[in-house]
C-alpha atoms as an extended CHARMM CRD file, in Angstrom:
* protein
*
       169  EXT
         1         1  UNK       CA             85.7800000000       48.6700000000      162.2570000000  PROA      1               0.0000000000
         2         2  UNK       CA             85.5320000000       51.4080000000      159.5470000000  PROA      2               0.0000000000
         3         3  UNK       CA             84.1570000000       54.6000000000      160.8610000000  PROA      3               0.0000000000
         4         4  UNK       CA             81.0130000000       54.3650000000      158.4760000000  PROA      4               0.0000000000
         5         5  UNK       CA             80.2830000000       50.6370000000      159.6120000000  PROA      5               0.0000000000
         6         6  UNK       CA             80.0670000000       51.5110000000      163.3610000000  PROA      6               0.0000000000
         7         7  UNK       CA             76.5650000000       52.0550000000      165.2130000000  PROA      7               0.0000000000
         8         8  UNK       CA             75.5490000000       55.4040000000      165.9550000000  PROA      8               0.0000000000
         9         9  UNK       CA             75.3770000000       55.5840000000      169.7770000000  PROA      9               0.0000000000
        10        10  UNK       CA             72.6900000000       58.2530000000      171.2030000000  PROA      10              0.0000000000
        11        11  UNK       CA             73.0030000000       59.3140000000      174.6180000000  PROA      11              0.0000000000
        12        12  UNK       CA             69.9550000000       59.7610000000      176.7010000000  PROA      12              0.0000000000
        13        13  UNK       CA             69.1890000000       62.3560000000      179.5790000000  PROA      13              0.0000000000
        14        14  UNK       CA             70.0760000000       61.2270000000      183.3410000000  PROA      14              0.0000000000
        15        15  UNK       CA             68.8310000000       58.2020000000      184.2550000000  PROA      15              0.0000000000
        16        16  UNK       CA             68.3470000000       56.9250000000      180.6660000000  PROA      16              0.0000000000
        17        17  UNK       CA             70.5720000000       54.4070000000      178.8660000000  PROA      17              0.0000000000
        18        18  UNK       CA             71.9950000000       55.3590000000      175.5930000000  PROA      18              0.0000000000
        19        19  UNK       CA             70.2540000000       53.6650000000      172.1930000000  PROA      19              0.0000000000
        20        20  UNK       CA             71.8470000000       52.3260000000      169.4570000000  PROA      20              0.0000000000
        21        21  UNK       CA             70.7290000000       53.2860000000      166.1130000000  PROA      21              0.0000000000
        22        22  UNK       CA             72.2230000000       51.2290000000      162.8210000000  PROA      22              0.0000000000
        23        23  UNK       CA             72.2230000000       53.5530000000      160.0510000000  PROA      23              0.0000000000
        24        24  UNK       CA             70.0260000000       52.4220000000      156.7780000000  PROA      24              0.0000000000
        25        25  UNK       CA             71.2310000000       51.6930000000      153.8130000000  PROA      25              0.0000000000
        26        26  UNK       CA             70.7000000000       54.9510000000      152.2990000000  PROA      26              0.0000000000
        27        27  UNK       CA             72.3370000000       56.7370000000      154.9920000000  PROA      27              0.0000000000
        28        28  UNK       CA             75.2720000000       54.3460000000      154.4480000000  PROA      28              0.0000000000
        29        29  UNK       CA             75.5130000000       55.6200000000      150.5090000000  PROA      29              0.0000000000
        30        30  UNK       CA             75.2980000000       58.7990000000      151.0650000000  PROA      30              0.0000000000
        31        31  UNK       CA             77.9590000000       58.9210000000      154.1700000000  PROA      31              0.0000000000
        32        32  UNK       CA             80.5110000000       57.0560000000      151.8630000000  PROA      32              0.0000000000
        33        33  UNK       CA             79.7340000000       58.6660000000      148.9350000000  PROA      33              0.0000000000
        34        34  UNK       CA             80.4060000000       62.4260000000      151.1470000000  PROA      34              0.0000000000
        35        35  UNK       CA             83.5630000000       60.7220000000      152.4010000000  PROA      35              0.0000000000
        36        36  UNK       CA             84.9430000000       59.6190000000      148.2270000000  PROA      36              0.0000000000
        37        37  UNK       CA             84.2550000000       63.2030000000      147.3720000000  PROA      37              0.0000000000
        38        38  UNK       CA             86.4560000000       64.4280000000      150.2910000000  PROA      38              0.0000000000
        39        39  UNK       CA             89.1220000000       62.0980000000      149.5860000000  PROA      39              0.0000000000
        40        40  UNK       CA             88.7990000000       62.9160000000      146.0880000000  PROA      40              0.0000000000
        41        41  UNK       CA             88.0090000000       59.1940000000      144.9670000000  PROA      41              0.0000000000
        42        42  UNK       CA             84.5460000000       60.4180000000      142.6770000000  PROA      42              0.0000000000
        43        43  UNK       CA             86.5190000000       61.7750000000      140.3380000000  PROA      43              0.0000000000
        44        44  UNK       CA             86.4780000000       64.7600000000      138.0790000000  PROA      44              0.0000000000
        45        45  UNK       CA             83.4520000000       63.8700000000      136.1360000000  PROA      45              0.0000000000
        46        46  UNK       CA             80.5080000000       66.0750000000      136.4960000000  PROA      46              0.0000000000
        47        47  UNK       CA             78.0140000000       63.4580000000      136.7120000000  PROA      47              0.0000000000
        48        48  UNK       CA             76.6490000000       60.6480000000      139.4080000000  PROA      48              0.0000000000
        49        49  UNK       CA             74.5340000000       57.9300000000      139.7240000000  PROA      49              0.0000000000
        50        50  UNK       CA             73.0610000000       56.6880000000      143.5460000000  PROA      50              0.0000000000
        51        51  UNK       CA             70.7680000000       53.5620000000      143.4820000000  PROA      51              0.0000000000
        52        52  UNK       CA             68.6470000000       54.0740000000      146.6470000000  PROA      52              0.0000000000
        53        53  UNK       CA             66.4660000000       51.7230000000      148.7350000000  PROA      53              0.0000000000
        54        54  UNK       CA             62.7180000000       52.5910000000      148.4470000000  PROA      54              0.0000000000
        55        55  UNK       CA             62.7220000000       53.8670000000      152.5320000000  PROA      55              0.0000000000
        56        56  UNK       CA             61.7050000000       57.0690000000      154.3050000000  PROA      56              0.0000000000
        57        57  UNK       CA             65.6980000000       57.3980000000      154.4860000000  PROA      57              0.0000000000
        58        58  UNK       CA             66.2160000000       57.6120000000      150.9920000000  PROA      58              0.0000000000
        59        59  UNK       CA             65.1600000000       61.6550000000      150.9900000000  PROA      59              0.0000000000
        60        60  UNK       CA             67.3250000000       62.7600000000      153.3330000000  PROA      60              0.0000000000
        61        61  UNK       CA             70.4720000000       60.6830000000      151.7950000000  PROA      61              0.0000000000
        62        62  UNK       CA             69.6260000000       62.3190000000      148.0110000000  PROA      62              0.0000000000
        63        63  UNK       CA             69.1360000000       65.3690000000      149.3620000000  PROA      63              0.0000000000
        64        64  UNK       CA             72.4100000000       64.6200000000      150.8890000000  PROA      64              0.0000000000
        65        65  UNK       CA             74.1190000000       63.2320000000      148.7190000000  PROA      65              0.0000000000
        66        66  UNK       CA             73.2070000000       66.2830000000      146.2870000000  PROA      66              0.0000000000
        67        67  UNK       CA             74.2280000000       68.6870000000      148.5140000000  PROA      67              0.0000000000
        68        68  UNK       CA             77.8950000000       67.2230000000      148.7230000000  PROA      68              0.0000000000
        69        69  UNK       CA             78.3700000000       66.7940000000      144.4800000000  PROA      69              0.0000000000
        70        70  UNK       CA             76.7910000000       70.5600000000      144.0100000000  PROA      70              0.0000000000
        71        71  UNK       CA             79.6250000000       71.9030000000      146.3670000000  PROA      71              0.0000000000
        72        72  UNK       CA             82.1590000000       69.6570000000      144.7430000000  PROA      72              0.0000000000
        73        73  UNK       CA             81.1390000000       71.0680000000      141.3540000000  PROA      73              0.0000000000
        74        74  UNK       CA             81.3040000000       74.4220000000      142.2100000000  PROA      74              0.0000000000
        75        75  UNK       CA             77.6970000000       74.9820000000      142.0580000000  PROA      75              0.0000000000
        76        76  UNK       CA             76.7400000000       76.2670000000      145.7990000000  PROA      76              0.0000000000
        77        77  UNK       CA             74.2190000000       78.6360000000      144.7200000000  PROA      77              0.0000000000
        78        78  UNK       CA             72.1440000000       76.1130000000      143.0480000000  PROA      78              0.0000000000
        79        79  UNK       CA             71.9560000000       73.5840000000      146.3200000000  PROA      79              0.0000000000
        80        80  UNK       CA             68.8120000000       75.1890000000      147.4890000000  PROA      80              0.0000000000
        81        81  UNK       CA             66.6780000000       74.8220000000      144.4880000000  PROA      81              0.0000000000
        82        82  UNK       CA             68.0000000000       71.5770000000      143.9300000000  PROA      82              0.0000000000
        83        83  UNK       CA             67.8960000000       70.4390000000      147.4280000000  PROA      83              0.0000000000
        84        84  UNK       CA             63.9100000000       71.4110000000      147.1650000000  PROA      84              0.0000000000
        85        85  UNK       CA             63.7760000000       69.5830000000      144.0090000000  PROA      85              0.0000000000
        86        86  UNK       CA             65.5820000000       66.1180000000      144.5790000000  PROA      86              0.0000000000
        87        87  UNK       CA             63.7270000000       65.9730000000      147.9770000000  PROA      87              0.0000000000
        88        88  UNK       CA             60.1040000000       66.5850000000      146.4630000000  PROA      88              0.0000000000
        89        89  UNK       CA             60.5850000000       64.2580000000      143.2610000000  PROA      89              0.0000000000
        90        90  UNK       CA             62.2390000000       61.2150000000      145.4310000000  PROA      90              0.0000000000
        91        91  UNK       CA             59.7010000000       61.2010000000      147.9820000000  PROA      91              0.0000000000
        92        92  UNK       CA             56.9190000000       61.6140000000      145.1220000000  PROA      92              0.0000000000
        93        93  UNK       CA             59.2780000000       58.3740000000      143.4160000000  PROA      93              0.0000000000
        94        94  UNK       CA             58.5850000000       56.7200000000      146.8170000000  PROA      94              0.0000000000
        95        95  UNK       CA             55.3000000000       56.3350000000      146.7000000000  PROA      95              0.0000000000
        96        96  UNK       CA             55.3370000000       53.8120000000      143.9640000000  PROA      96              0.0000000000
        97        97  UNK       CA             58.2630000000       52.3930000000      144.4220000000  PROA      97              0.0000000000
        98        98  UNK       CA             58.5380000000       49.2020000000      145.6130000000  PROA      98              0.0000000000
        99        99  UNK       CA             62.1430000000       48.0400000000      145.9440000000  PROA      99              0.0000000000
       100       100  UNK       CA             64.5970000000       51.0160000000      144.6350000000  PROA      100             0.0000000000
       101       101  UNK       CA             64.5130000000       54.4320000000      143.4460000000  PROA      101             0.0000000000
       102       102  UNK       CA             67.8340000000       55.4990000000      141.1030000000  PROA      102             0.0000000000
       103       103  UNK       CA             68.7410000000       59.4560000000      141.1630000000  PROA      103             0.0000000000
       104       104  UNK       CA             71.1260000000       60.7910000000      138.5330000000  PROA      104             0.0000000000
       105       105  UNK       CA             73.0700000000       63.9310000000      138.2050000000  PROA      105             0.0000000000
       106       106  UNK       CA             75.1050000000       65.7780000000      135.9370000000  PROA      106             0.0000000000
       107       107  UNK       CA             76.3310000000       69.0730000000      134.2900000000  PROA      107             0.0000000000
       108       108  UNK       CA             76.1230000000       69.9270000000      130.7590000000  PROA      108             0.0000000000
       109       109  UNK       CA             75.8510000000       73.0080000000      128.5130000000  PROA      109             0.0000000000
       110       110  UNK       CA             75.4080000000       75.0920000000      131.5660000000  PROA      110             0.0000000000
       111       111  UNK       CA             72.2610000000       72.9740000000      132.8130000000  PROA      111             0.0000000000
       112       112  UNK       CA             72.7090000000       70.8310000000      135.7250000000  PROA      112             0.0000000000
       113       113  UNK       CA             70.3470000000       68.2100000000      135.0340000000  PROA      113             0.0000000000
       114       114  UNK       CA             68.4830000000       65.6190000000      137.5430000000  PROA      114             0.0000000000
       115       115  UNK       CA             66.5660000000       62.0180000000      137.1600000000  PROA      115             0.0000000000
       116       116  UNK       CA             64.9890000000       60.5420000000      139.2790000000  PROA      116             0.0000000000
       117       117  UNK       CA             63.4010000000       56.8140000000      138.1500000000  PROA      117             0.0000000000
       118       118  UNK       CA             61.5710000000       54.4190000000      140.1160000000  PROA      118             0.0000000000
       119       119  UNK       CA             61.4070000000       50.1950000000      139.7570000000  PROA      119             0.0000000000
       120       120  UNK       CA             57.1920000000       50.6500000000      139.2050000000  PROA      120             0.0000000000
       121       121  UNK       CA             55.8820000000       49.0770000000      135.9100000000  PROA      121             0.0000000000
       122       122  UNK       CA             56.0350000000       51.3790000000      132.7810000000  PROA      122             0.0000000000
       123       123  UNK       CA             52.4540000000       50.6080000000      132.3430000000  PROA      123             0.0000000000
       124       124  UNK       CA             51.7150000000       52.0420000000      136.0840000000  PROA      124             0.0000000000
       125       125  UNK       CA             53.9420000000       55.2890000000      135.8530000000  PROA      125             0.0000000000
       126       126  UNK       CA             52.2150000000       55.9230000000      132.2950000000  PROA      126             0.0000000000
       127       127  UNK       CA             49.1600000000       56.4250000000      134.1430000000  PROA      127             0.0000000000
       128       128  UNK       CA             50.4290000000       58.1280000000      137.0770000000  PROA      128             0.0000000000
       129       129  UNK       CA             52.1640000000       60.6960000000      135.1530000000  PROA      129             0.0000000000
       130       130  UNK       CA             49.1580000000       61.8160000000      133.2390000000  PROA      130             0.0000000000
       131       131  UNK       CA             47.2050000000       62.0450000000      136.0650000000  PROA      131             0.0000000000
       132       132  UNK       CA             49.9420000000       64.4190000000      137.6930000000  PROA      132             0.0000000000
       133       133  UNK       CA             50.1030000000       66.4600000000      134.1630000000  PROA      133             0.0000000000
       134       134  UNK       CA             46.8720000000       66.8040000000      134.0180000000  PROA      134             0.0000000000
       135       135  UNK       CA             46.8520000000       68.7270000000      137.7220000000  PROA      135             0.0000000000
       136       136  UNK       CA             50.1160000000       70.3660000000      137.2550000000  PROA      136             0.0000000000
       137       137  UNK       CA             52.4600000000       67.9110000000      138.2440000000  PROA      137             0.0000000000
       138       138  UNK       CA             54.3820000000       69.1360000000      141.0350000000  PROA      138             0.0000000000
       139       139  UNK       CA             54.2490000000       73.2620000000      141.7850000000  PROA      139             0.0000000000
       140       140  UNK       CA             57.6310000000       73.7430000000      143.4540000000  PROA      140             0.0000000000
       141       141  UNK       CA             58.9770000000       71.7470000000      140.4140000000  PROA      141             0.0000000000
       142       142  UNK       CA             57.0100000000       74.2010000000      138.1260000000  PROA      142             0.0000000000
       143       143  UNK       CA             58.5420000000       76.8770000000      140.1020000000  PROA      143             0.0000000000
       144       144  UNK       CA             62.1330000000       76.3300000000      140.5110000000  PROA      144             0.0000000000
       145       145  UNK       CA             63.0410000000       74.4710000000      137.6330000000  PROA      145             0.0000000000
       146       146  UNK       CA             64.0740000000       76.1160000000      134.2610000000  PROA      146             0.0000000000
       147       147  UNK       CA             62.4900000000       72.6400000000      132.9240000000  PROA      147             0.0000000000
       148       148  UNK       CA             61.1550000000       69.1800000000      133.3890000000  PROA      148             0.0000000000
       149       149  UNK       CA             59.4850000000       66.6930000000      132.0270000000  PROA      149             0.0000000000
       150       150  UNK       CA             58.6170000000       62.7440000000      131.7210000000  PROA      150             0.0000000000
       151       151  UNK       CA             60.7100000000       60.3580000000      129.1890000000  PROA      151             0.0000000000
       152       152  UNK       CA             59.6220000000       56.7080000000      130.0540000000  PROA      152             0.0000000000
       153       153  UNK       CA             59.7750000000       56.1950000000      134.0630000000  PROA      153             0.0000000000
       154       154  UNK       CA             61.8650000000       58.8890000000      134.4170000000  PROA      154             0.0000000000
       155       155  UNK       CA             61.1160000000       62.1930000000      136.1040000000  PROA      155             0.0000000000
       156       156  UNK       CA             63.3770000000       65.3360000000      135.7820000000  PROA      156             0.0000000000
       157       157  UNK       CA             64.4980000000       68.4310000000      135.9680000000  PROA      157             0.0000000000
       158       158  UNK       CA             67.1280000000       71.1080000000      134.9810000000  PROA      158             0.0000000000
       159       159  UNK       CA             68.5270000000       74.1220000000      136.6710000000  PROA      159             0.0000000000
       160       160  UNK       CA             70.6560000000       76.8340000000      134.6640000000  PROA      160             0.0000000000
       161       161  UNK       CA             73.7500000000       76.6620000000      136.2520000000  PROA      161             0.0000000000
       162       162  UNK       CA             75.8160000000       79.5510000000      134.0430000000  PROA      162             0.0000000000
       163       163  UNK       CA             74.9190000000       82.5250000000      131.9380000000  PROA      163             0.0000000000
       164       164  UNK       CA             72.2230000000       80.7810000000      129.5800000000  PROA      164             0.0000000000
       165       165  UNK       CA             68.6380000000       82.4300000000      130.2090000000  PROA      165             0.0000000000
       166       166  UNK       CA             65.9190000000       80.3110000000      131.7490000000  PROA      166             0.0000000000
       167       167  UNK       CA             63.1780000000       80.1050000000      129.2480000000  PROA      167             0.0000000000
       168       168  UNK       CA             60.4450000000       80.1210000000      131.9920000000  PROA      168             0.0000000000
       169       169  UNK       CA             61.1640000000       82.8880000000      134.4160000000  PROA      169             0.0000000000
């Protein structure tokens, strides 16, 4: 059995037997997508695309699976801001979604840019996206972001990730 298909066995104290804990979905995606990056299967391209079940365990796997294309790109320095970032906007993205959440990354121009979309009605995220503009959205996002914005049912964000000024700061 592939390494990534076996259960993850936990061993208790003394006197307790060991559980077995399946990993999710999410944590499946973002352990094979670490392991294509180290074999060097992803590619050269500076951009990915994750489709993500709508679970608690969908955070930690984007934040994961982040953390493992910044370093492949180069872009180290920017995994904290963007770890803050991807975690905040797909567990905002999860409490609307109902069935999947899709995060997209790439680098451009010197901008490393991130979406994050949810499977919620146009109609719905319309409304919830004024109500969050109206009361400043999200502050970290404010904060760490060089800019963001909503296009449709999409929610992102870009980081400077070379010499180019940030417009905000």
């Amino acid at each position: 059995m592939p390494a990534m298909l076996q259960p993850h066995i936990e061993h208790g104290t003394a006197g307790q037997q060991p559980t077995l804990r399946l990993l999710s979905w999410n944590g499946l995606l973002a352990m094979g997508d670490g392991l294509a990056v180290r074999a060097g299967w992803a590619g050269q391209d500076r951009s990915a695309s994750w489709l993500l079940s709508a679970r608690p365990s969908a955070v930690p796997s984007a934040r994961r699976m982040t953390a493992v294309r910044l370093a492949s790109w180069g872009l180290c320095e920017h995994a904290k801001n963007a770890d803050l970032l991807v975690g905040a906007l797909v567990a905002d993205a999860l409490r609307h979604a109902t069935a999947k959440v899709r995060l997209s990354l790439w680098v451009e121009d010197d901008l490393l840019r991130c979406e994050i979309e949810d499977d919620r009605s146009a109609l719905a995220f319309t409304a919830s996206c004024r109500k969050a503009a109206d009361r400043g959205h999200n502050p970290v996002l404010a904060r760490l972001a060089c800019c963001w914005g909503v296009a449709g049912k999409v929610v992102w964000f870009e980081l400077v990730t070379g010499d180019r000024a940030c417009e905000h700061a």
